[in-house]
Every structure is written in C-alpha cells, then in structure tokens.
matplotlib code that plots the C-alpha trace (Angstrom):
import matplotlib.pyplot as plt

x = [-16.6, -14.3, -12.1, -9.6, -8.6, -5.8, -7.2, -4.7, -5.5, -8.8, -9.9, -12.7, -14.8, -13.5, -10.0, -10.0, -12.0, -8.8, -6.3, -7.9, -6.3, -3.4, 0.1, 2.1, 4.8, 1.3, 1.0, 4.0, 4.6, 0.7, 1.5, 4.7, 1.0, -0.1, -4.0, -6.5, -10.4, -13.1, -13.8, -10.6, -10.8, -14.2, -13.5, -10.8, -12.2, -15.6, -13.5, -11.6, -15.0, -16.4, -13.2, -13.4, -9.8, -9.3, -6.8, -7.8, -5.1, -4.8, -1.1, 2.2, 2.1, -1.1, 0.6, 3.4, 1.2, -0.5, 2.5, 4.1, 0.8, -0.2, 1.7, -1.0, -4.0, -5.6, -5.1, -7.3, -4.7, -1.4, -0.5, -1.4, 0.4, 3.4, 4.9, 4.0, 6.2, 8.8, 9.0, 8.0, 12.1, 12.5, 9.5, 10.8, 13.8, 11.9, 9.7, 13.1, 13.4, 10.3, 10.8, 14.2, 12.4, 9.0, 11.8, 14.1, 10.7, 9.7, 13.3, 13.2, 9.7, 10.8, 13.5, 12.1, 8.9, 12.0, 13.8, 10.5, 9.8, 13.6, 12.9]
y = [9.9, 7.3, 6.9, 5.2, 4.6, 2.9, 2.0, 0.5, -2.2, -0.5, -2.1, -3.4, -7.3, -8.3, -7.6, -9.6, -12.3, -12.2, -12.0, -15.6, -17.2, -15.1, -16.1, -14.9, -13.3, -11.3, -10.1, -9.0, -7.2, -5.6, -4.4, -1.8, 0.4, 0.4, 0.4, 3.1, 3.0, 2.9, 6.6, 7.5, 5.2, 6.4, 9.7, 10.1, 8.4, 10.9, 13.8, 12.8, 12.3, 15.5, 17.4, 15.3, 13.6, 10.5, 8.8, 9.0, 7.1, 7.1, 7.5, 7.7, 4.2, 5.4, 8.5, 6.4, 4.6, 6.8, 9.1, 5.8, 4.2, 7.9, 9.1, 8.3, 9.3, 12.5, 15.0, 17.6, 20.3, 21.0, 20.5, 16.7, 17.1, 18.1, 15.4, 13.2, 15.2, 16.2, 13.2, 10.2, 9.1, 10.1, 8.0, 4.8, 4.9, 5.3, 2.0, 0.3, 0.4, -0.8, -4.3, -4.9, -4.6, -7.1, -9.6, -9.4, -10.3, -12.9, -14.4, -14.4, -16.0, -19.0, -19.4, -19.6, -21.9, -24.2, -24.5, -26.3, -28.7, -29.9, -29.7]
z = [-4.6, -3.5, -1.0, 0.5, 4.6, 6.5, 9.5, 12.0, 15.0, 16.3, 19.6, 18.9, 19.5, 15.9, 16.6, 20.1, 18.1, 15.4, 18.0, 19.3, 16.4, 15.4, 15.1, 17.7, 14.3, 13.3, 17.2, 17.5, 13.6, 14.5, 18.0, 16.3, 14.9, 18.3, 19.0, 17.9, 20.0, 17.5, 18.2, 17.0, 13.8, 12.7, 13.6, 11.2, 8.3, 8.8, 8.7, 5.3, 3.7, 5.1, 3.5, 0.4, 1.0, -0.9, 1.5, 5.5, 7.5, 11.9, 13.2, 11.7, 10.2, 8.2, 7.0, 5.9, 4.2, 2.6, 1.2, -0.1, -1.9, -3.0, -6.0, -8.4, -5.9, -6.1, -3.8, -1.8, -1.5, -1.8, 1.8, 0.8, -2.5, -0.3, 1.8, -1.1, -3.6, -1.0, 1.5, -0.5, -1.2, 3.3, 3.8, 1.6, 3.9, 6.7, 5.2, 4.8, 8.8, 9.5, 6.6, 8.2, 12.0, 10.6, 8.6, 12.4, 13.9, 11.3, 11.8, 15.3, 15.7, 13.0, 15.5, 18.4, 16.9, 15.7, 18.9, 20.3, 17.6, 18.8, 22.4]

ax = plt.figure().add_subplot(projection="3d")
ax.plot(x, y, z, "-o")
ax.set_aspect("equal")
plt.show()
C-alpha cells in the first residue's frame, strides 16, 4: 500500500538546522501552520497506515490539504469521501485566504528587503 502524509513544521534538529538558513518570507509564510512535536507528527502518520488511509495530514492546514489534492485519491470511508465531495469548493475559498495572506507576506517582505538596499 501507498500512502501519502502532509506533515507540517515538526520540531525537530532538521527543522532548527533549516530555519539557520531560511529566508525570513519562508519563516514567516511557515509559522501561519504553527509547529507540531515529532510525537504528534509520527503519531498521526502511524495511525493512517494502521487504518489503511491513503492521505494522513496534522492540523487544519493538512486537512486542507488533503481535501484539495484528494479528488483523485482513494478513500477509506465515506466519512473521508465526505468533506472531499461536500467541502472541496468551501475549502478552495478557504485556500484563496490563505494565497492572498502568503502573496501580502511575500509583498511585504520584498518591501521591507528593498527599503534597506536604499538605506
């Protein structure tokens, strides 16, 4: 079986080695996910493959992004089958909030990165 997992930030050593060299646009876009312990993460991703899901995802931002990737994935159950069905045209407007707040952050870090190459 194969399967597929959206892990979000997990606080881990290889996420505070990344962070070392990360742009400050990345920090900032990553921190709106929030940050999972490794428990969490690997707990989550065991269960799925205990319960023979396809998709495993942390959070609401995995959820999201499972719902929105998912229409040609196969499901365990209807009550996966569901929100896909039912909220994947609620969740792409919910997705549109979230480009227009990483683009504002985007913009805003450009910006600010300009205004000190003229100071």
């Amino acid at each position: 079986m194969v399967s597929i997992a959206f892990p979000p930030d997990t606080d881990t050593p290889g996420l505070e080695e990344e962070n070392k060299t990360k742009s400050v646009i990345t920090k900032e876009i990553s921190q709106t996910a929030g940050l999972y312990t490794a428990d969490q993460v690997a707990d989550s991703i065991l269960h799925g493959i205990a319960n023979g899901r396809y998709q495993m995802w942390v959070g609401m931002d995995g959820l999201f992004l499972s719902i929105l990737t998912g229409c040609m994935s196969p499901v365990h159950s209807l009550f996966e089958a569901f929100p896909q069905i039912f909220g994947a045209s609620v969740f792409r407007l919910v997705s549109m909030f979230y480009l227009f707040s990483f683009n504002s952050i985007v913009q805003k870090g450009v910006a600010r990165e300009e205004s000190k190459k003229t100071q």
